[in-house]
C-alpha positions as CSV (number, residue, x, y, z in Angstrom):
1,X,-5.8,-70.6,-39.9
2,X,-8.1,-69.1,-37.5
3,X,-11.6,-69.9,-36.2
4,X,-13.6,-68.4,-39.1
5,X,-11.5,-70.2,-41.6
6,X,-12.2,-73.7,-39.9
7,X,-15.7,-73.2,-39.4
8,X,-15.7,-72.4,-43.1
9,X,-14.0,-75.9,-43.8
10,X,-16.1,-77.8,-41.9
11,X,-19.4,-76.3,-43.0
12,X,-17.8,-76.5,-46.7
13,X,-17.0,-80.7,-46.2
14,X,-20.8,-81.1,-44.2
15,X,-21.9,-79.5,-47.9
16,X,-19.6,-81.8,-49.8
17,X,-20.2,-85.1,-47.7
18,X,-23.7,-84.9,-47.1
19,X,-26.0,-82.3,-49.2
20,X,-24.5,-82.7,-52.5
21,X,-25.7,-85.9,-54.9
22,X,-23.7,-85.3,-57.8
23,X,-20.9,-87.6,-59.5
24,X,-17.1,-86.6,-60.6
25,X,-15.2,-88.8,-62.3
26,X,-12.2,-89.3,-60.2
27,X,-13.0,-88.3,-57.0
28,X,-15.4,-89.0,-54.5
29,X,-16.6,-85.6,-53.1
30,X,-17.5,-87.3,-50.1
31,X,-13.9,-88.0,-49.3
32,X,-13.1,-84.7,-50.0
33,X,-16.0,-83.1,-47.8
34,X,-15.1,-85.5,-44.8
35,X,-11.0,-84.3,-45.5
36,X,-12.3,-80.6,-45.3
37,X,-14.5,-81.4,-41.6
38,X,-11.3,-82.9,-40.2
39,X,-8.9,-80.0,-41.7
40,X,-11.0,-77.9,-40.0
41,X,-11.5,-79.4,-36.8
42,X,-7.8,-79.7,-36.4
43,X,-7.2,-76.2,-37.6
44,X,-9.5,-74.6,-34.6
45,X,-8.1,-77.5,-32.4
46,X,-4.7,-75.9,-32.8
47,X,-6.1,-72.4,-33.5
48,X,-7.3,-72.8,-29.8
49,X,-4.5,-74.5,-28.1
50,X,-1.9,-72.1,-29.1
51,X,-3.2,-68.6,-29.8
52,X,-5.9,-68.4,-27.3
53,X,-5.4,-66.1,-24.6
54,X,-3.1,-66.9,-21.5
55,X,-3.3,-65.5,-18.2
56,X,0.7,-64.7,-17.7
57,X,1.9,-63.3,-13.9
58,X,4.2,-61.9,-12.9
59,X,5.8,-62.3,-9.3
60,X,8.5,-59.6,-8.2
61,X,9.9,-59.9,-4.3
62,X,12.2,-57.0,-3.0
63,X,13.6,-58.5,0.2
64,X,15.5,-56.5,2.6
65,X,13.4,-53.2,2.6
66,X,13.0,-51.7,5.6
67,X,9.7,-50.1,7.2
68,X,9.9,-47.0,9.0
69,X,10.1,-49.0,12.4
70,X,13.3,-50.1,11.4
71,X,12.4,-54.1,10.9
72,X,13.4,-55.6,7.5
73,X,10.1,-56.9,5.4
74,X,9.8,-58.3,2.5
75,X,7.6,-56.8,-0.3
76,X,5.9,-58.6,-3.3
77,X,3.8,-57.2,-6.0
78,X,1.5,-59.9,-8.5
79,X,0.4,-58.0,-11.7
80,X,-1.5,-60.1,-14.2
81,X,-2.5,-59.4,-17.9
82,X,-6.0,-60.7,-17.8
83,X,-7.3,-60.7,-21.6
84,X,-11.7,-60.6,-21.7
């Protein structure tokens, strides 16, 4: 489930809670419109906590390489994948 479809949920249980005035035998459609909020409120939750972008880096050290003065130095390089 992504954003889109959560928002969707939501805005479908807000219609089903509180706009709608109408009866089913059976079923209370506000129960059903506040099940859909949460559904989707937890679906973006999660959509959020697991798919959304990471900043990931990655360290490499080369030890032992030697300049041109003959000294030993250690080099290390940082890339990063930065997602905007």
């Amino acid at each position: 489930m992504g954003i889109g479809a959560g928002i969707f949920l939501i805005a479908a249980g807000a219609i089903l809670a509180f706009a709608l005035h109408t009866t089913v035998s059976g079923i209370s459609l506000v129960t059903v419109g506040v099940i859909l909020m949460i559904v989707g409120a937890l679906g973006i939750a999660l959509d959020l906590a697991l798919f959304a972008p990471r900043r990931r880096r990655v360290v490499t050290t080369q030890p032992g390489v030697a300049d041109y003065t003959g000294t030993t130095v250690r080099r290390t390089t940082t890339t990063s994948d930065d997602v905007y």
